[in-house]
N, CA, C and O of each residue as an XYZ file, in Angstrom:
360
protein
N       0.858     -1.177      0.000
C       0.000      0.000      0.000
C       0.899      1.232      0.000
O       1.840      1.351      0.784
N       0.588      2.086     -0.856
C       1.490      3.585     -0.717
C       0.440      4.286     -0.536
O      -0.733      3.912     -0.512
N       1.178      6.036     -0.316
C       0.401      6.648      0.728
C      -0.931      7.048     -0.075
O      -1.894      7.249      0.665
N      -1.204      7.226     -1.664
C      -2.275      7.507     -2.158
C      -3.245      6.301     -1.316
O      -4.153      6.657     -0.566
N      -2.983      5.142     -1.505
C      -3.778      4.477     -1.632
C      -4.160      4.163      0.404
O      -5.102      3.611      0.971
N      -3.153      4.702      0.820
C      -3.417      4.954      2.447
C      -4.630      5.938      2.387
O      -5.746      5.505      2.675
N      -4.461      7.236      2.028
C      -5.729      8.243      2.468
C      -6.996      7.638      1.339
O      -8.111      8.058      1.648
N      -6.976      6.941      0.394
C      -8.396      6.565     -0.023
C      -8.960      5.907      1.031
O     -10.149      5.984      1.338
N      -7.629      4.874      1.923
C      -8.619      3.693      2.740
C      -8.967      5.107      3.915
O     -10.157      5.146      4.229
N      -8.259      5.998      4.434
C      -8.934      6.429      5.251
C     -10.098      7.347      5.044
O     -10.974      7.584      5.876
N      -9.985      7.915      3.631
C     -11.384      8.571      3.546
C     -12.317      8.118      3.334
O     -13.319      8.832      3.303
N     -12.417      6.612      3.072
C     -13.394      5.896      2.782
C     -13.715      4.939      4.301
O     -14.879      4.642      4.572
N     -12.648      4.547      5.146
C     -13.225      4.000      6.747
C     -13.643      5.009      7.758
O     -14.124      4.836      8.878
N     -13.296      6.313      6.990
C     -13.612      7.610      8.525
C     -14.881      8.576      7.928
O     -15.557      9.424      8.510
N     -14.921      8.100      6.541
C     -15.990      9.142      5.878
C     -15.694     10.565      5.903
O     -16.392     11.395      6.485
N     -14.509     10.845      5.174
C     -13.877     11.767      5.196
C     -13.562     11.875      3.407
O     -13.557     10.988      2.554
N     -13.250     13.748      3.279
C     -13.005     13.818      1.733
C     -11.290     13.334      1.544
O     -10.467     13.367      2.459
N     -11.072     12.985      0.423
C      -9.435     12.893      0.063
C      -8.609     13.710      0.457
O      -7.430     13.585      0.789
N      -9.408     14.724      0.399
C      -8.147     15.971      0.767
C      -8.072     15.812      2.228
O      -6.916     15.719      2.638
N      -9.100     15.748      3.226
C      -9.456     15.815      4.451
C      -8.445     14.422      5.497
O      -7.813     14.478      6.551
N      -8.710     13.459      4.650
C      -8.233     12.488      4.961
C      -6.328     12.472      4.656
O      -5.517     11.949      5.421
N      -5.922     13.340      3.085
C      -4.321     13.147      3.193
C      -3.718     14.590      4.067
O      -2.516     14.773      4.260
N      -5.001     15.712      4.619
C      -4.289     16.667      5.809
C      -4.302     15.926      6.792
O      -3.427     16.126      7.634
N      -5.378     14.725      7.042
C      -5.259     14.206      8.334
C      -3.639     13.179      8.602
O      -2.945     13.119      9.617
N      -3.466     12.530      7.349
C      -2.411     11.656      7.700
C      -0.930     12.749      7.505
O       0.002     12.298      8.171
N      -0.572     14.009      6.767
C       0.166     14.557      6.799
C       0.104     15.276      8.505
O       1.242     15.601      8.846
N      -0.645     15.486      9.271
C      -0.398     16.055     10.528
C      -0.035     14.777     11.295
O       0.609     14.973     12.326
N      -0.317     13.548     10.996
C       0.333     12.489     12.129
C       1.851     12.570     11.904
O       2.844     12.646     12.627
N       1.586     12.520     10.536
C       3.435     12.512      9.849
C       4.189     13.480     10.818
O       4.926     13.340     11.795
N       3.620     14.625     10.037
C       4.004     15.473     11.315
C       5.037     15.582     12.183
O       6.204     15.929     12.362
N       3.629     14.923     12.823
C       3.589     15.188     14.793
C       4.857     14.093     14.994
O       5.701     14.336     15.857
N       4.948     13.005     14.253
C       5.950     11.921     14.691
C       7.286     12.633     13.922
O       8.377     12.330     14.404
N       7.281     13.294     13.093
C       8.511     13.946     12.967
C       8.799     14.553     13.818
O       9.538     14.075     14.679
N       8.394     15.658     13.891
C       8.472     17.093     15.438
C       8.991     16.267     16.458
O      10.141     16.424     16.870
N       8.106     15.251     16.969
C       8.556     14.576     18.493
C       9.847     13.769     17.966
O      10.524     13.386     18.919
N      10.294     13.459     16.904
C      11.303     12.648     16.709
C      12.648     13.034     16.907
O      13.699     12.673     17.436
N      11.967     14.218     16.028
C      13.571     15.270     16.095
C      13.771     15.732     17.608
O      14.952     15.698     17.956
N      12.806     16.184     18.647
C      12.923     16.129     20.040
C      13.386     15.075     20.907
O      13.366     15.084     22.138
N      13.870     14.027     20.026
C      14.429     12.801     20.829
C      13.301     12.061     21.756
O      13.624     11.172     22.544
N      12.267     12.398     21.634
C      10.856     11.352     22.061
C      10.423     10.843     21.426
O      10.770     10.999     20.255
N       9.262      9.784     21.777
C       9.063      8.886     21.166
C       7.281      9.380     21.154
O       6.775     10.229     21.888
N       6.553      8.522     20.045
C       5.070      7.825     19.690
C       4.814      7.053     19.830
O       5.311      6.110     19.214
N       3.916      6.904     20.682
C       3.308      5.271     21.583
C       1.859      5.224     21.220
O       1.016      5.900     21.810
N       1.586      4.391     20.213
C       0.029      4.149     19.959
C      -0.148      2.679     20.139
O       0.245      1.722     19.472
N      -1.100      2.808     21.617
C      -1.303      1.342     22.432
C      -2.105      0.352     21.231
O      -3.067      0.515     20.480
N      -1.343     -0.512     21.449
C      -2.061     -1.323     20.127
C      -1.381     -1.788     18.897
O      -1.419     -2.864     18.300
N      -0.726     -0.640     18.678
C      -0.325     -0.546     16.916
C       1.577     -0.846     17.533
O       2.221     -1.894     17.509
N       2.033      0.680     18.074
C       3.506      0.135     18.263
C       3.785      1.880     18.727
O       3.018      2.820     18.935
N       5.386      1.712     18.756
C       6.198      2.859     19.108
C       7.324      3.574     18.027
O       8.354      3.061     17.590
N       6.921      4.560     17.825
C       8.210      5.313     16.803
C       8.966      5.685     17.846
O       8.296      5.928     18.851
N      10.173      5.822     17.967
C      11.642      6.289     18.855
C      12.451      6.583     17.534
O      12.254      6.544     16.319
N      13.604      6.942     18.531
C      15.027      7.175     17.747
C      16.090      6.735     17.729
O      16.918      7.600     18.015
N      16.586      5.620     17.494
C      17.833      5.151     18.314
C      19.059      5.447     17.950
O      19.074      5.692     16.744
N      20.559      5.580     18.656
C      21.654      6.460     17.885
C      22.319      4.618     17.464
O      22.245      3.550     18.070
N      22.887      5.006     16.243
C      23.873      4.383     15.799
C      25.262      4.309     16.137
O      25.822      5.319     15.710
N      25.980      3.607     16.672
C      27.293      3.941     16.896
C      28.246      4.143     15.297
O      27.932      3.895     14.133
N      29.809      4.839     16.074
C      30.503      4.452     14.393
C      31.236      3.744     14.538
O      31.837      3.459     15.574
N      31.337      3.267     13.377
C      31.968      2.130     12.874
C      32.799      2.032     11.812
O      32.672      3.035     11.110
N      34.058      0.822     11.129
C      34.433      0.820     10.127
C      33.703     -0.338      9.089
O      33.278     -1.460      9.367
N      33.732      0.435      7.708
C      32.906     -0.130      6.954
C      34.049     -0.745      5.660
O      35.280     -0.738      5.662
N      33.259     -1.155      4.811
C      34.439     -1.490      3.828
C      33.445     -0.915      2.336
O      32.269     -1.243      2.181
N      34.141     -0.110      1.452
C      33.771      0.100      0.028
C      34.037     -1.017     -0.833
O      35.085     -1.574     -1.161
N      32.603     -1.241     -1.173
C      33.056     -2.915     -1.749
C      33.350     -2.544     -3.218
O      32.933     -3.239     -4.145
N      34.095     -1.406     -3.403
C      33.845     -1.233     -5.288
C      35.859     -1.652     -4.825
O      36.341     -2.646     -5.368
N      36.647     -0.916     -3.984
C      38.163     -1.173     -3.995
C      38.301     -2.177     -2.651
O      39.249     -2.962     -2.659
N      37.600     -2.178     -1.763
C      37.573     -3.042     -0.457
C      38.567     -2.530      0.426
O      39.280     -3.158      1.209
N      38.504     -0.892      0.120
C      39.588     -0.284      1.169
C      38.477      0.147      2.262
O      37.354      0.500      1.902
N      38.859      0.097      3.616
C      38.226      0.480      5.203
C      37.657      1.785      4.853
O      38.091      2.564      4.004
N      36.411      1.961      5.773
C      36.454      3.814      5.439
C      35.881      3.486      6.713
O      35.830      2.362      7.212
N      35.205      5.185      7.479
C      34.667      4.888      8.862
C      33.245      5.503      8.080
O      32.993      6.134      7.054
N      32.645      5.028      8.999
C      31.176      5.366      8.833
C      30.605      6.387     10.437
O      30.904      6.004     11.568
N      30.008      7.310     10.243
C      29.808      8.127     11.596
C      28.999      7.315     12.325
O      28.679      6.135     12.179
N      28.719      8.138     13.136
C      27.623      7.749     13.794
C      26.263      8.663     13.526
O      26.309      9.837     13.157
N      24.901      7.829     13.809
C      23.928      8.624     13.271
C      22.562      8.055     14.465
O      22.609      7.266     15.409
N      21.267      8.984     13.804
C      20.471      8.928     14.806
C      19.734      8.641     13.473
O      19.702      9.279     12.421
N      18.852      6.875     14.050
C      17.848      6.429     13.343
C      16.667      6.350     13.661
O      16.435      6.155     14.854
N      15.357      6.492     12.571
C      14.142      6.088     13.507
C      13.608      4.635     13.779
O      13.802      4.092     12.691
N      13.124      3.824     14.495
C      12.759      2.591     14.750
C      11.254      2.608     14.805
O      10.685      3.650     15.131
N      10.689      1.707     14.557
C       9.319      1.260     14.970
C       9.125     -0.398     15.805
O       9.463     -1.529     15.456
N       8.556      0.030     16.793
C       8.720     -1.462     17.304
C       7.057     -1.561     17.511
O       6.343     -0.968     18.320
N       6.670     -2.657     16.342
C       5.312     -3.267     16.746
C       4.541     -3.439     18.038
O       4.996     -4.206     18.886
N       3.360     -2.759     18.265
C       2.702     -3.703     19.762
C       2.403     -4.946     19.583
O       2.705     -5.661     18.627
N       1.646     -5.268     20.762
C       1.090     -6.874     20.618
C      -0.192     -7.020     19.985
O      -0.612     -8.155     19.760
N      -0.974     -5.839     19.620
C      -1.930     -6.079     18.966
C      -1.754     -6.028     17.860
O      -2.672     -6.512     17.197
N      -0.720     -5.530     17.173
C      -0.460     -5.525     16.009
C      -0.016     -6.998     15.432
O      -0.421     -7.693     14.499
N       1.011     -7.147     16.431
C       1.970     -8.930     16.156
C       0.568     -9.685     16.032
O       0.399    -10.399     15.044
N      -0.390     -9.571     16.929
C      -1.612    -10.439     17.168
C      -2.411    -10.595     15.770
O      -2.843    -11.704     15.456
N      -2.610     -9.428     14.904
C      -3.323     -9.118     13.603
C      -2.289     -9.898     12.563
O      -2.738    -10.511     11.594
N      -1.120     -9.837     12.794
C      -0.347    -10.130     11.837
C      -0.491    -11.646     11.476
O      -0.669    -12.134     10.360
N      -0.374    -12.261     12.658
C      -0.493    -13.214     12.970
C      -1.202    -14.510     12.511
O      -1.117    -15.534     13.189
């Protein structure tokens, strides 16, 4: 599913217009950006958690000459499934 086809399902399960429905999913986007970049997290009981976790650095290898390079360190986002979700999947 991509995101067109995300706001049809929601304007069509919330009874909402297209447009109504892709402002609604652009403000979740959002909101989980904003809090992301604040180093907090999104906890929706049920579904799961967006966080941030840092990457350490490391050495990597360029596989085009296979000479070492370092790689930084960085800050990633994670999603970790709830149990109702694992449960649906299931």
């Amino acid at each position: 599913m991509n995101k067109t086809e995300l706001i049809e399902h929601i304007s069509t399960k919330a009874d909402l217009s297209k447009a109504d429905a892709g402002r609604a999913l652009e403000a979740f986007i959002g909101a989980v950006k904003t809090t992301l970049k604040k180093k907090g997290s999104v906890t929706l009981v049920g579904f799961g958690t967006f966080a941030v976790s840092e990457r350490a650095a490391r050495t990597g290898r360029n596989p085009r000459t296979g000479e070492a390079i370092k790689i930084k360190k960085a800050k990633v986002p994670k999603f970790r499934p709830g149990k109702a979700l694992k449960d649906a999947v299931n």
